[in-house]
GUZAGU-268112 format. One line per 3 residues: number of its first residue (from 1); for each residue x, y, z of N, C-alpha, C, O. Coordinates in steps of 0.05 Angstrom, whole numbers, plus 5000, padded with zeros to 4 digits. Layout:
// residues N
NUM = X:Y:Z:X:Y:Z:X:Y:Z:X:Y:Z; ...
END
This chain:
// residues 151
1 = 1147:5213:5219:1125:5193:5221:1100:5207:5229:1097:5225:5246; 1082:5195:5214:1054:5218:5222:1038:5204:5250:1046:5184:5261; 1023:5214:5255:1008:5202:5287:0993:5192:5278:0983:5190:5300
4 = 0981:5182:5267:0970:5149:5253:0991:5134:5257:0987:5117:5274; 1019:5133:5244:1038:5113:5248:1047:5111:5276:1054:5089:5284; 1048:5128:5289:1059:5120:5321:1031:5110:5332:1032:5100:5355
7 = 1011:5110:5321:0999:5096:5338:0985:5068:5336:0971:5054:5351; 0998:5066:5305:0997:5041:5288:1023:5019:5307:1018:4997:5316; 1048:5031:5309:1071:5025:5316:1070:5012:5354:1080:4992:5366
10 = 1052:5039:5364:1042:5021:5394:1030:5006:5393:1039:4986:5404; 1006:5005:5382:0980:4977:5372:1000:4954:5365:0999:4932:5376; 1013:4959:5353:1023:4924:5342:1055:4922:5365:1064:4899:5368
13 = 1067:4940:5376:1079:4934:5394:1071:4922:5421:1086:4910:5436; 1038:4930:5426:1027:4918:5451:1019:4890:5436:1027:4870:5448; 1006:4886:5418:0996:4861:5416:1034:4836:5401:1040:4813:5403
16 = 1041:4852:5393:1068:4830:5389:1087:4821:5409:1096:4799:5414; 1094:4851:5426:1112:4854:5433:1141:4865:5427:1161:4869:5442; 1137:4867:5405:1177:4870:5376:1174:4888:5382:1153:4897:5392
19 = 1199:4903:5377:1211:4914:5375:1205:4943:5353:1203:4937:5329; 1203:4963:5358:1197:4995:5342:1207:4990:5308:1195:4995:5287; 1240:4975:5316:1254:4970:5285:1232:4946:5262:1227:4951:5239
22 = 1226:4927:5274:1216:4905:5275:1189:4916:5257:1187:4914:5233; 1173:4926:5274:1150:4940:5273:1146:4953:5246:1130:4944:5230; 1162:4979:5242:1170:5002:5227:1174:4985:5205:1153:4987:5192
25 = 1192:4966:5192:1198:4948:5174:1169:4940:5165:1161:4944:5142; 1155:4930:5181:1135:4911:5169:1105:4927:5163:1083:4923:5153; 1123:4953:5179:1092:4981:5163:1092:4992:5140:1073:5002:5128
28 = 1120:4991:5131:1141:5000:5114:1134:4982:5094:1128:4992:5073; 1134:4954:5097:1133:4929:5078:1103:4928:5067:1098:4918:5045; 1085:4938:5082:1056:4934:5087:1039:4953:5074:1015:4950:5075
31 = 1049:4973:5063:1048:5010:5054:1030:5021:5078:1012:5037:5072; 1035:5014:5110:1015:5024:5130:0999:5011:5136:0994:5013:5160; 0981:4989:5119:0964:4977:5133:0973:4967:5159:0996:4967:5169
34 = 0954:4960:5167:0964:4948:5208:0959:4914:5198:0973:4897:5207; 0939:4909:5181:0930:4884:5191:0949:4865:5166:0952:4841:5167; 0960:4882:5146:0985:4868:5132:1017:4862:5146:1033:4844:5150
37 = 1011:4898:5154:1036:4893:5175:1039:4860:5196:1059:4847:5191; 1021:4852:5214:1019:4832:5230:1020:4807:5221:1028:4787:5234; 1012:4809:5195:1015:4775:5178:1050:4788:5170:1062:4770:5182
40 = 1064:4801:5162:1084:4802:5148:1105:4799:5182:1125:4784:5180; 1101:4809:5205:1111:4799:5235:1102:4772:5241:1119:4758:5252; 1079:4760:5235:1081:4736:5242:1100:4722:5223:1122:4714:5231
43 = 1092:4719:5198:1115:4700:5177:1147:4705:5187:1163:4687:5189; 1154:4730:5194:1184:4739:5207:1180:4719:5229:1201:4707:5235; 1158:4711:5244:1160:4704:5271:1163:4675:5269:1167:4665:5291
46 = 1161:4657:5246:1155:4632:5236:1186:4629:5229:1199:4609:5236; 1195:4650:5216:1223:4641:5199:1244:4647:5223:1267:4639:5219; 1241:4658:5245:1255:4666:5261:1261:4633:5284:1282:4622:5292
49 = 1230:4628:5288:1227:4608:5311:1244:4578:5293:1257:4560:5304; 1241:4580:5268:1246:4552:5242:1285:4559:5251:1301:4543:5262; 1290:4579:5245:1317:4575:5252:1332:4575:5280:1356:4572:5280
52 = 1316:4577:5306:1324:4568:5324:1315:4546:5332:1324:4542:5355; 1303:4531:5325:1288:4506:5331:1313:4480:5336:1310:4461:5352; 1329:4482:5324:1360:4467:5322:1367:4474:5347:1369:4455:5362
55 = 1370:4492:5355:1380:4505:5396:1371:4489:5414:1348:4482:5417; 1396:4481:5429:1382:4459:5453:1381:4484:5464:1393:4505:5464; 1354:4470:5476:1338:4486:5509:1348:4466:5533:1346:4442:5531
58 = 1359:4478:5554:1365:4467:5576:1365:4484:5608:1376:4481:5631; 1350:4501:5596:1334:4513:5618:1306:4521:5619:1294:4513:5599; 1292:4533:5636:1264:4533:5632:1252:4544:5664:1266:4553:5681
61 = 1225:4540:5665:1206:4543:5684:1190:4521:5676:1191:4509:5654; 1172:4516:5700:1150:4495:5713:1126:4516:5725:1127:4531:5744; 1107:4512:5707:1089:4532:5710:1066:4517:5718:1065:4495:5708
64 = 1036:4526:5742:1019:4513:5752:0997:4536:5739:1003:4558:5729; 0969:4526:5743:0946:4531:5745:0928:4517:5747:0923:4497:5734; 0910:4530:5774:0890:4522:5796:0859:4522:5786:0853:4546:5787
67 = 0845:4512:5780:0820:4536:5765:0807:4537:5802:0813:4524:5823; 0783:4565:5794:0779:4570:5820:0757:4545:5835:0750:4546:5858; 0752:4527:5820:0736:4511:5841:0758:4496:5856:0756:4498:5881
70 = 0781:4482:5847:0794:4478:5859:0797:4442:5860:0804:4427:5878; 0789:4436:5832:0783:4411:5826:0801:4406:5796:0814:4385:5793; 0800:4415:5786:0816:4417:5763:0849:4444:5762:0848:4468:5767
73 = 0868:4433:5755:0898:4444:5752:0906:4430:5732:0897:4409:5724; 0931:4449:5723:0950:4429:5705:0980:4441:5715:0979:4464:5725; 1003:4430:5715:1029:4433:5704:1037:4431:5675:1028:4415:5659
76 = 1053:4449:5672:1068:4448:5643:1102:4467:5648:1104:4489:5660; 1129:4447:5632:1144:4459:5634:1163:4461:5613:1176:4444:5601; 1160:4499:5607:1171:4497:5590:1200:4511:5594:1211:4526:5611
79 = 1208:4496:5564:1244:4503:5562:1250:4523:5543:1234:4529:5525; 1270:4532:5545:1288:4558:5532:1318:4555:5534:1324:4538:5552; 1339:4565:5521:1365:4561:5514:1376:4568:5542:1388:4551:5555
82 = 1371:4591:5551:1388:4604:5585:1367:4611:5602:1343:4611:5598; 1381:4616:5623:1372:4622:5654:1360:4658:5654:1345:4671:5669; 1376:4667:5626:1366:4696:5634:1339:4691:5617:1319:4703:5626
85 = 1337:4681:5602:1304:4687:5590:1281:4669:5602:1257:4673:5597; 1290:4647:5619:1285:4635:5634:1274:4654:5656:1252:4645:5663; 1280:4675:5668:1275:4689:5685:1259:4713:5677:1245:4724:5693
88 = 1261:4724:5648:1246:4739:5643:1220:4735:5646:1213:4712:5647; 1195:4764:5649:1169:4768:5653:1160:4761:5634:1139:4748:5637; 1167:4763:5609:1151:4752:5594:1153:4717:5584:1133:4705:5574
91 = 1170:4709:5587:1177:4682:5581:1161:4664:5603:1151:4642:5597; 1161:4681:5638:1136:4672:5655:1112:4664:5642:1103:4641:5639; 1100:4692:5634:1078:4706:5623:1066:4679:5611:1044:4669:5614
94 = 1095:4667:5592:1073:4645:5568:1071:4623:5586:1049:4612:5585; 1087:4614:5601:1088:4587:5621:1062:4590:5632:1044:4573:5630; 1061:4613:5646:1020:4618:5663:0999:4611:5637:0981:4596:5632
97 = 1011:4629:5624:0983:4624:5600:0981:4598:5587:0960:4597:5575; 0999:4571:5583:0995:4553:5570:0988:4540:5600:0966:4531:5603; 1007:4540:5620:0978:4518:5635:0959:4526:5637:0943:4508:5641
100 = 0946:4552:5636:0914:4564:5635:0901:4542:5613:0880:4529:5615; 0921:4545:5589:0908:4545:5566:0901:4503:5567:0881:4490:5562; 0925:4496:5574:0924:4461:5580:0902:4465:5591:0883:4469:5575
103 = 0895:4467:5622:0873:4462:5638:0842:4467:5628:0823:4452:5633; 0842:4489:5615:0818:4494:5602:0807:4473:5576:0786:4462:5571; 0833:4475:5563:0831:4460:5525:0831:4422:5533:0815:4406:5523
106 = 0851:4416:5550:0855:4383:5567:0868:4377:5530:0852:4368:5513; 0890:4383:5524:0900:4368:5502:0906:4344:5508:0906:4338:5532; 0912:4323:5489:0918:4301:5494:0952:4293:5494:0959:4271:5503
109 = 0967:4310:5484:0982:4307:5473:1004:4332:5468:0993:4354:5472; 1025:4334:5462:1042:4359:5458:1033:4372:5432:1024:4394:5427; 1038:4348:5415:1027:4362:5385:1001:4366:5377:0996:4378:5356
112 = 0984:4357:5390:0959:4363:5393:0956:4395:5404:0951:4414:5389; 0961:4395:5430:0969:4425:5443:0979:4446:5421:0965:4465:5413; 1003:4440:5414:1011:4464:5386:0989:4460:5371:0983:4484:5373
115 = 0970:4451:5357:0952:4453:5336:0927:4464:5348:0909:4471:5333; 0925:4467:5369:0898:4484:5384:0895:4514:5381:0915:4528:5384; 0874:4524:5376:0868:4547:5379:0877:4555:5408:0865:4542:5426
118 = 0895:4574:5416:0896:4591:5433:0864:4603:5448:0846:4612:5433; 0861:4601:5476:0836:4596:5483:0831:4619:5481:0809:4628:5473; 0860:4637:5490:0850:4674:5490:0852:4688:5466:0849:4712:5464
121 = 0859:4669:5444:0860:4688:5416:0852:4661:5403:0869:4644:5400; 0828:4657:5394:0819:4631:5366:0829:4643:5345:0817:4638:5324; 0843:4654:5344:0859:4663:5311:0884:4659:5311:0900:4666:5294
124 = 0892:4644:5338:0923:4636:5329:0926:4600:5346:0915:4593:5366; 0942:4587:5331:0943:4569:5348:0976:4569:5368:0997:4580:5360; 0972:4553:5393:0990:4549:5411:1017:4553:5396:1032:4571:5402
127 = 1021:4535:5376:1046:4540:5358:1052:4560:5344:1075:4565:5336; 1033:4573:5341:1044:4606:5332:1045:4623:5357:1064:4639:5359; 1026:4621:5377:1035:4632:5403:1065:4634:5406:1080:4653:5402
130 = 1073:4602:5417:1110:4601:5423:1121:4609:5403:1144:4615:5407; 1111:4615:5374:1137:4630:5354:1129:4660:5352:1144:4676:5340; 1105:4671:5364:1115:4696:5380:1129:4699:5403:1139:4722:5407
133 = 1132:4685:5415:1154:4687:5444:1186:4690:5432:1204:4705:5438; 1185:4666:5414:1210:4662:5405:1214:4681:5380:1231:4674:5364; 1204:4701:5378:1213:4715:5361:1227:4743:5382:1248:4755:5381
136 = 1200:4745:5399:1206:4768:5418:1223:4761:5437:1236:4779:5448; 1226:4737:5444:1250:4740:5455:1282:4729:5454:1302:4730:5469; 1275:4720:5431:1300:4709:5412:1320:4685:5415:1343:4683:5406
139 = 1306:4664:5430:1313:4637:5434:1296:4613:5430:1273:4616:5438; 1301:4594:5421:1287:4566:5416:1266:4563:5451:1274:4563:5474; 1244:4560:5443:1228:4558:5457:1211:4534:5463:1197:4531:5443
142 = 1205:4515:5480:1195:4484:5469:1177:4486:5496:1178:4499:5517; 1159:4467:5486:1141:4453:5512:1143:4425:5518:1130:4407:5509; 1161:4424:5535:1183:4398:5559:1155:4376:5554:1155:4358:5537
145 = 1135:4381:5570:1118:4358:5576:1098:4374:5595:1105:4397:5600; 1071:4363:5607:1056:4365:5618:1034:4358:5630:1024:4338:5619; 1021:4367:5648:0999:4349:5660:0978:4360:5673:0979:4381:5687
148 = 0953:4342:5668:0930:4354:5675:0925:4338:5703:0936:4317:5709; 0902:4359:5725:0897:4338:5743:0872:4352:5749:0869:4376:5750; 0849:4327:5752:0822:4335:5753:0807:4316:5778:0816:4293:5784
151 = 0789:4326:5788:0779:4310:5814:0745:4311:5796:0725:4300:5807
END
């Protein structure tokens, strides 16, 4: 592999998260481009989340955020199949970032929420967010319910 490709292979491993095999496949699929490669990982990441979507979730986290005035928060809690991905850093990771993202965006709604632009990336929405989680970390992923609270 030439050092363009390993460094093609870290770039899209920091921004996906997958896996080297994962990766390598879709550079491979892509003849090297980076920015083919990422559409050909997201569609994997679509067909991946579509076939676990049938998976009951019955575990999860309850995730908060404060903004700093200290007048506006939200809760949101989301679910996953087990307790071990439940506990993973990164499965945290998205629970912090969607109540960031509730509190800031004030959806109305769950399905509303999935159809939003991601506040920290406008090029993807919430629902492709969770089918990167659920790709990277390989369980049905859902958002339970949630709530805003504003003074």
């Amino acid at each position: 592999m030439a050092r363009t490709d390993v460094e093609k292979v870290k770039h899209l491993r920091e921004s996906t998260g997958l896996s080297f095999n994962e990766i390598k496949k879709a550079l491979d699929g892509a003849g090297g481009e980076e920015t083919k490669a990422l559409e050909i990982l997201r569609t994997r990441g679509i067909k991946i989340a579509e076939k676990k979507s049938s998976r009951e979730v019955k575990e999860g986290v309850i995730a908060s955020y404060i903004h700093a005035t200290k007048k506006l928060g939200s809760m949101v809690e989301i679910l996953c199949e087990t307790d071990f991905v439940a506990r993973n850093a990164d499965f945290q990771e998205l629970a912090k970032e969607l109540a960031m993202h509730i509190a800031a965006m004030k959806p109305g709604d769950i399905v509303g929420l999935l159809e939003q632009p991601y506040v920290k990336d406008l090029d993807i929405t919430i629902k492709e967010l969770v089918n990167n989680y659920v790709a990277k970390l390989g369980e049905n992923i859902q958002i339970g319910r949630f709530e805003i609270f504003q003074i």
